[in-house]
Residue frames as qw, qx, qy, qz and C-alpha x, y, z in Angstrom:
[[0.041, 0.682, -0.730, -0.010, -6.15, 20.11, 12.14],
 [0.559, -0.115, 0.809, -0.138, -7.40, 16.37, 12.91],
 [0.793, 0.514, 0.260, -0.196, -9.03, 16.05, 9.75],
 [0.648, 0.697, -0.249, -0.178, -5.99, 16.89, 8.18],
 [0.265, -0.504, 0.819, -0.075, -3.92, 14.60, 10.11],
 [0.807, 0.049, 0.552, -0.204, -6.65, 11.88, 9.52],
 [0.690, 0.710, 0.099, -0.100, -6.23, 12.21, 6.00],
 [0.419, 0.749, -0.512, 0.035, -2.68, 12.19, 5.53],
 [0.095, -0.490, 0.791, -0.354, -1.97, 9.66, 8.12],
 [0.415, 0.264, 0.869, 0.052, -5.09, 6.83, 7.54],
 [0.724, 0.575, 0.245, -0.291, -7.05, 7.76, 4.54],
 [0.733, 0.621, -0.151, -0.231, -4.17, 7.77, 2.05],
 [0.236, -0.411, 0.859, -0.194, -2.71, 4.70, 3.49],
 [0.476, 0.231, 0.769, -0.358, -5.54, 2.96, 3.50],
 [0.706, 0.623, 0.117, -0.317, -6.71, 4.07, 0.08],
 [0.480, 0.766, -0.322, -0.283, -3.28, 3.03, -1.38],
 [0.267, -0.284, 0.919, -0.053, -2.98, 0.05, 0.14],
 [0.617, 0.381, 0.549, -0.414, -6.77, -0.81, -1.13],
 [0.414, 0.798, -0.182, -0.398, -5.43, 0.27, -4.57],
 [0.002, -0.486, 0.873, 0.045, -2.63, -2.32, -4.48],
 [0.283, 0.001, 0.938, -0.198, -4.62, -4.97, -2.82],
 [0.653, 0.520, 0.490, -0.251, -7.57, -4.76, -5.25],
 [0.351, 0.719, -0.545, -0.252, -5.70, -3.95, -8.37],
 [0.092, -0.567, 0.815, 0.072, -3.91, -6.97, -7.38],
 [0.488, 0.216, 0.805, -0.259, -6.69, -9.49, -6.94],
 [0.627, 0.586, 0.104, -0.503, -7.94, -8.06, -10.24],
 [0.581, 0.608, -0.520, -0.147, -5.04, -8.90, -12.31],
 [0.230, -0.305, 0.910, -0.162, -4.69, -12.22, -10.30],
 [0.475, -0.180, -0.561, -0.654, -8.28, -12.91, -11.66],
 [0.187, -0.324, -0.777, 0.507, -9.61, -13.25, -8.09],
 [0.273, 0.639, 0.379, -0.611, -12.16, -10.14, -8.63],
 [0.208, 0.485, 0.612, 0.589, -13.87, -9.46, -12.68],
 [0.048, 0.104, 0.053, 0.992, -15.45, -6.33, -13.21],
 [0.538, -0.346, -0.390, -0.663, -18.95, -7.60, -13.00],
 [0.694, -0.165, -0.658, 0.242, -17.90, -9.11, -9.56],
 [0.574, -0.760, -0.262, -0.155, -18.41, -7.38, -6.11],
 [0.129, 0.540, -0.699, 0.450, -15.34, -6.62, -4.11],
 [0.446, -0.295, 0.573, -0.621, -17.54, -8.39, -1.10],
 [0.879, 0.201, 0.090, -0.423, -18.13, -11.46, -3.38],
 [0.334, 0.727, -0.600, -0.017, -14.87, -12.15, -4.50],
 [0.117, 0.499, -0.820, 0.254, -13.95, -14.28, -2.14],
 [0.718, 0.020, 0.241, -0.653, -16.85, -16.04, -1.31],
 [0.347, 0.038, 0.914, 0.207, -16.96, -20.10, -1.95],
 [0.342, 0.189, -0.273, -0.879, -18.61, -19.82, -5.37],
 [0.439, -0.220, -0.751, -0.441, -20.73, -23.13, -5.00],
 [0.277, -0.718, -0.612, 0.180, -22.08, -22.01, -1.85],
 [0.263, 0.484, -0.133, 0.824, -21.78, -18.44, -1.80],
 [0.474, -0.811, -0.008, -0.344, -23.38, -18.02, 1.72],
 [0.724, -0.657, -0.064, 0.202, -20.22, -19.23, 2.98],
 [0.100, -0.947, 0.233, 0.197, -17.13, -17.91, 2.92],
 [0.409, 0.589, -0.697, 0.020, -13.63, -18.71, 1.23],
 [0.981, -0.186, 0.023, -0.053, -12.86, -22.17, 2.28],
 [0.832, -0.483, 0.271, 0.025, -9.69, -23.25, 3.55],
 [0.823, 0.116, 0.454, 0.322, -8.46, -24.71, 0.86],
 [0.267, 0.826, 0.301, 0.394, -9.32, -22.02, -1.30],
 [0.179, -0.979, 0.087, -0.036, -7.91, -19.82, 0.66],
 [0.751, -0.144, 0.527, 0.371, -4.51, -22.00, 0.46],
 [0.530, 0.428, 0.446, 0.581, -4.54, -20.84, -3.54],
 [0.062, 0.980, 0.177, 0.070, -4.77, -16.98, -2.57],
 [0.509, 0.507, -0.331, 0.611, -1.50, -15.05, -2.21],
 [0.481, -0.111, -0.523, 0.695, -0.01, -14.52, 1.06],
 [0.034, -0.134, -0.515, 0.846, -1.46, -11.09, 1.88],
 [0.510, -0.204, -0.277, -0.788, -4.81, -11.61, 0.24],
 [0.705, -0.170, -0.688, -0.007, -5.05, -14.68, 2.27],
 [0.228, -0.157, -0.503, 0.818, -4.22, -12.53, 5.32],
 [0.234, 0.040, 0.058, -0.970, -6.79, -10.09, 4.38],
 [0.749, -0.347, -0.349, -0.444, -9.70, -12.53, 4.09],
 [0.571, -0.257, -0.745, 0.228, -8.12, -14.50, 7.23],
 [0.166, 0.024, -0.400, 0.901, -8.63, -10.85, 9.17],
 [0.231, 0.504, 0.555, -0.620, -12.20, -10.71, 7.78],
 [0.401, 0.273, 0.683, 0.546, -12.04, -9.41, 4.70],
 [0.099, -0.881, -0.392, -0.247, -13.65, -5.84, 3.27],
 [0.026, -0.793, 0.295, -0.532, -12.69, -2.92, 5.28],
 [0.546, -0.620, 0.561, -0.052, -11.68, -4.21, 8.64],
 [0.907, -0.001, 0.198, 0.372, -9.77, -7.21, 7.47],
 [0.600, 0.588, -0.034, 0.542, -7.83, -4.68, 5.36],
 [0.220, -0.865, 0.192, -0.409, -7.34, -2.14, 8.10],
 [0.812, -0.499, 0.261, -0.153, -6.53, -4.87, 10.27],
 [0.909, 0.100, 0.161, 0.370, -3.61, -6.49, 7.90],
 [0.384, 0.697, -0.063, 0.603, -2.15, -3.02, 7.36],
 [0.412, -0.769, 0.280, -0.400, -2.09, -2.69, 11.13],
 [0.944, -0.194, 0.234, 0.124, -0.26, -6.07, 11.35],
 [0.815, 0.338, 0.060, 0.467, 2.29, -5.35, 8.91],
 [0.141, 0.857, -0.185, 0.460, 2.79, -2.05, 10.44],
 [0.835, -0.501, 0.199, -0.112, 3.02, -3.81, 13.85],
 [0.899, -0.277, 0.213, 0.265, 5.47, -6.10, 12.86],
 [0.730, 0.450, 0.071, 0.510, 7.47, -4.14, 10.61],
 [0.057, -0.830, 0.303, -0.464, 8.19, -1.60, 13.46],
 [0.884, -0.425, 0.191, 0.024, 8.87, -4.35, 15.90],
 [0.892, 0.197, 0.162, 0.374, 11.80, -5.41, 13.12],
 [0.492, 0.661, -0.038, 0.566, 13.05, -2.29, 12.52],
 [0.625, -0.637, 0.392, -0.225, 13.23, -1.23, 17.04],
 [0.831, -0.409, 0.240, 0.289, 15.10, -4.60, 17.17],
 [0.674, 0.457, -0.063, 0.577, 17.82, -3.75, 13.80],
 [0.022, -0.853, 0.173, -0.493, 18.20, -0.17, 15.38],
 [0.353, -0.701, 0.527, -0.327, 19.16, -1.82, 18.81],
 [0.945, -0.001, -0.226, 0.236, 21.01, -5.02, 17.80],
 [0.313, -0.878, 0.342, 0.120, 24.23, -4.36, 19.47],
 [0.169, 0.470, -0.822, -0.274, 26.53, -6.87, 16.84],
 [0.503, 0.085, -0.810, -0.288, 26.43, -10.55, 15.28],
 [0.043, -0.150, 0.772, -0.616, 25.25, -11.59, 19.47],
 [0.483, 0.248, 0.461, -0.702, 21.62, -10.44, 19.25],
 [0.704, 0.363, -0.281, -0.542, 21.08, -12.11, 15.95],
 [0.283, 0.173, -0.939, 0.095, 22.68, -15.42, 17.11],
 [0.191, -0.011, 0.802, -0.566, 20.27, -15.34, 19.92],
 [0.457, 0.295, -0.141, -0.827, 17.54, -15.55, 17.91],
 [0.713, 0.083, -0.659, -0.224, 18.13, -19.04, 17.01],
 [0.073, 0.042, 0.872, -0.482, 17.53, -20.31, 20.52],
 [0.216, -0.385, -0.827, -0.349, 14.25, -21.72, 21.36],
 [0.125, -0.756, -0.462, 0.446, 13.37, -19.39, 23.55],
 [0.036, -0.350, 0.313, 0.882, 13.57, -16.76, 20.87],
 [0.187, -0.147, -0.822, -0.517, 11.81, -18.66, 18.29],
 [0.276, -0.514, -0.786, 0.207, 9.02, -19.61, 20.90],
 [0.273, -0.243, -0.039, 0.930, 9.28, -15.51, 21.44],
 [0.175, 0.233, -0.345, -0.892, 8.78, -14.34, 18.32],
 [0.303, -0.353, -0.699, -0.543, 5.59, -16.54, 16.99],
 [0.255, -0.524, -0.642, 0.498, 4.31, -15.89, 20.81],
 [0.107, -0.536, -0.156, 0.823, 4.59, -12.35, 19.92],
 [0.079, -0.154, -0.653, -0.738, 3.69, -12.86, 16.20],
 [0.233, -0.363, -0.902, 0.008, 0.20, -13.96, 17.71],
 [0.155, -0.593, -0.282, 0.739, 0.09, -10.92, 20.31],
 [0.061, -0.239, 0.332, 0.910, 0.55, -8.67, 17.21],
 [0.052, -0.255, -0.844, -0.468, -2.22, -10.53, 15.61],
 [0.322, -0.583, -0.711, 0.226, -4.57, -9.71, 18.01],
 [0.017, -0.591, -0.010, 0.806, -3.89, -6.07, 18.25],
 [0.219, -0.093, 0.712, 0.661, -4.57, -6.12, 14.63],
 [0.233, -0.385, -0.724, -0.523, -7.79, -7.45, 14.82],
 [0.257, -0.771, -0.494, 0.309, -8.55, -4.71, 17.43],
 [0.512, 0.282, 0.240, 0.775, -7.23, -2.00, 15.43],
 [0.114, -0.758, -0.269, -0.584, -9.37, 0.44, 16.49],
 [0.652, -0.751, -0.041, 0.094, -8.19, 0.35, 19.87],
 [0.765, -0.213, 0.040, 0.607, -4.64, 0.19, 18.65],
 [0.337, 0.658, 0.254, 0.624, -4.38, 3.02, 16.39],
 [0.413, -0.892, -0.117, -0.145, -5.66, 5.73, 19.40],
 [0.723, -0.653, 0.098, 0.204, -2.18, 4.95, 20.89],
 [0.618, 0.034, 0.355, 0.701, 0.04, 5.53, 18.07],
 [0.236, 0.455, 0.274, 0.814, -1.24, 8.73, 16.66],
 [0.044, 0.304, 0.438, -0.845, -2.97, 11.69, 18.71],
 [0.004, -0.334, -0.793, -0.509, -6.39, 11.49, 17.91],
 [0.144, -0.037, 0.014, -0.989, -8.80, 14.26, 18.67],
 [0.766, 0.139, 0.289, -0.557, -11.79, 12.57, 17.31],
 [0.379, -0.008, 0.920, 0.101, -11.85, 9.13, 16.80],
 [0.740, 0.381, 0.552, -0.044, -14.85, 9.08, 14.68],
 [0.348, 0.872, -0.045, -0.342, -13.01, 11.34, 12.13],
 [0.208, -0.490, 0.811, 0.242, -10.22, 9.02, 11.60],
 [0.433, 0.188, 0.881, 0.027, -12.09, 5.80, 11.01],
 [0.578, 0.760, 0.164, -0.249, -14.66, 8.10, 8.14],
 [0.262, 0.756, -0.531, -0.280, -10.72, 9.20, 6.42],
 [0.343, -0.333, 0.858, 0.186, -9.95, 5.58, 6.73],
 [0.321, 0.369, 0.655, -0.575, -13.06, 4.42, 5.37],
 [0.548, 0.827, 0.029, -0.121, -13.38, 6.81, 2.46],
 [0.260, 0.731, -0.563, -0.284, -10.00, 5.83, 1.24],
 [0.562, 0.064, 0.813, -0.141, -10.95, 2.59, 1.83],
 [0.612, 0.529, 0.585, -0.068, -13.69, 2.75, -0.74],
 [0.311, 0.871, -0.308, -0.226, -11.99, 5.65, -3.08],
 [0.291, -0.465, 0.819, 0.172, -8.81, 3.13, -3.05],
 [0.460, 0.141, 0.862, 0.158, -11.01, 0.22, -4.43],
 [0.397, 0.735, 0.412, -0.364, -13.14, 2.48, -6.61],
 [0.376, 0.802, -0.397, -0.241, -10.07, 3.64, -8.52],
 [0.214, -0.296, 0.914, 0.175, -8.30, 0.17, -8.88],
 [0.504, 0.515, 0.652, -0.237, -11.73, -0.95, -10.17],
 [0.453, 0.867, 0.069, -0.194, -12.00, 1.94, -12.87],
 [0.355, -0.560, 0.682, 0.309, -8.23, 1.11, -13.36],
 [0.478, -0.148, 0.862, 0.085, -8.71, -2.04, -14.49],
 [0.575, 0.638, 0.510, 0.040, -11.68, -1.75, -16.79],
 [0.361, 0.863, -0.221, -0.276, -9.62, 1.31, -18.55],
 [0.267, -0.375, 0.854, 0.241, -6.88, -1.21, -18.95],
 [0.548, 0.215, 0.807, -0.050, -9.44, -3.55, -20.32],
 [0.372, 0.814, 0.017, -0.446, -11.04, -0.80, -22.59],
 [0.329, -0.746, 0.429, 0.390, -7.47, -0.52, -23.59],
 [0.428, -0.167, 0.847, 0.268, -6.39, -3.75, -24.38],
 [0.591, 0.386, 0.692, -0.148, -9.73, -4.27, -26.46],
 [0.330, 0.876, -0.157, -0.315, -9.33, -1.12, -28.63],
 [0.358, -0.517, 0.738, 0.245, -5.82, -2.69, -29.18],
 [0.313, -0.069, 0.911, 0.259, -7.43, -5.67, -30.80],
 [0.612, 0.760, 0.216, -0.037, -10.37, -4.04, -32.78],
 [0.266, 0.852, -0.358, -0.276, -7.48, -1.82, -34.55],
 [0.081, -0.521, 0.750, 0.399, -5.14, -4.59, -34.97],
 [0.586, 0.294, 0.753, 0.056, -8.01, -7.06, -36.24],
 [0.398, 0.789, 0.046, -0.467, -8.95, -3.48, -38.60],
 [0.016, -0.722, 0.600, 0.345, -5.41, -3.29, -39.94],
 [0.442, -0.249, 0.833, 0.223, -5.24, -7.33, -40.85]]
């Protein structure tokens, strides 16, 4: 029964968020087929060091999360455990606003000071995900979760990969037939 919890509850999460988030980077032209998922992001005139700053400034918002978490499997695990974090935090406070009151208060500075206090907190649980998870789902065996997360980890990027080159395939065929035709 834990395997099939793992599997419906992190592996195809995790493999269809990987699907999104590499799919995306592909057709952003941040990964090429002849390119590594675990190279991608690498500074390409030093490649022993990582995305630079700057560079990392020109990524989109949650690829720029996912290399600022680590990048690879845990960084991804870890930004999908942040957005779940904070997008249950948001949806606990809508459910128990009580009228126009609790959303005024918000704009005090203690609120504000609050919420990036707690934005931080959240971060941190993130990038201990493996400790956080245990406490949100009934887990049996831990190491069976983290293998379903894992293998839909790499199944997730494996098909957004083969995606992309059948797209590519695609497109070319496209333009041998319409150079044929001219």
């Amino acid at each position: 029964m834990d395997l099939i919890k793992a599997i419906f509850y992190a592996g195809l999460p995790v493999q269809v968020f990987t699907f999104l988030m590499v799919y995306y980077a592909y057709s952003k032209g941040y990964l090429t087929s002849d390119i590594t998922i675990r190279d991608a992001f690498k500074d390409k005139k030093n490649p022993e060091r990582k995305l630079s700053k700057a560079n990392k400034k020109s990524l989109l918002f949650l690829h720029s999360k996912w290399m600022t978490f680590g990048g690879g499997f845990y960084g991804l695990v870890a930004l999908l455990t942040f957005i779940y974090i904070e997008l249950d935090q948001t949806v606990q406070f809508l459910i128990h606003a009580t009228g126009w009151q609790s959303f005024l208060n918000l704009l005090s500075f203690n609120a504000i000071l609050g919420i990036i206090i707690e934005s931080f907190i959240n971060m941190l649980k993130a990038l201990l995900w493996f400790s956080y998870w245990p406490d949100v789902f009934d887990m049996e065996n831990v190491a069976i979760w983290f293998i379903a997360s894992y293998l839909g980890y790499r199944l997730g990027a494996n098909l957004a990969q083969r995606y992309v080159v059948h797209l590519e395939k695609k497109a070319l065929d496209v333009d041998v037939c319409v150079e044929e035709t001219d």
